[in-house]
C-alpha positions as CSV (number, residue, x, y, z in Angstrom):
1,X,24.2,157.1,131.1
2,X,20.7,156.7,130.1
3,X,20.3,160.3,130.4
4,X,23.3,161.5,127.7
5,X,21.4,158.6,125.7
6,X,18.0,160.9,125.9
7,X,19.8,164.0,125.5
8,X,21.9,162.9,122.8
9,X,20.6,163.7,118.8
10,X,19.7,160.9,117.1
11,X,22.2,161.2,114.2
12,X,25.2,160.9,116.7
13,X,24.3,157.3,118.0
14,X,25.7,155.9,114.6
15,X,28.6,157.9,114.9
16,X,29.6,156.9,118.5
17,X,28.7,153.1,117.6
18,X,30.8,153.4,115.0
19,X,33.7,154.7,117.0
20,X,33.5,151.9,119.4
21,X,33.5,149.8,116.5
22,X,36.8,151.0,115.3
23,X,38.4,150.6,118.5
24,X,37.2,147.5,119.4
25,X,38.6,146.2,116.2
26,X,42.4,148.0,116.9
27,X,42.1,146.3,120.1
28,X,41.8,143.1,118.6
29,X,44.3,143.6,115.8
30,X,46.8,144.7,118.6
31,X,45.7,141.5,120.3
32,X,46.3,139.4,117.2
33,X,49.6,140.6,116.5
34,X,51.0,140.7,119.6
35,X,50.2,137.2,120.2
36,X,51.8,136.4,116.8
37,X,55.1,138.5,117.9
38,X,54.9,136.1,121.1
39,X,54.8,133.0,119.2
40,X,57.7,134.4,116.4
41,X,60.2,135.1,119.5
């Protein structure tokens, strides 16, 4: 892992945090609906 980090141009770290950003945050919206679905029924 710390190798693709060394490897990998600097400009692309942004864009890969910002990717796991996004999907942590779908994760949690799917998490935070399907909780409220669970309470509706």
């Amino acid at each position: 892992m710390s190798q693709f980090i060394s490897t990998t141009p600097l400009y692309f770290i942004p864009f890969v945090g910002l990717i796991n950003a996004i999907i942590f945050i779908k994760k949690l919206i799917v998490n935070i609906f399907s909780n409220f679905f669970a309470m509706l029924f």
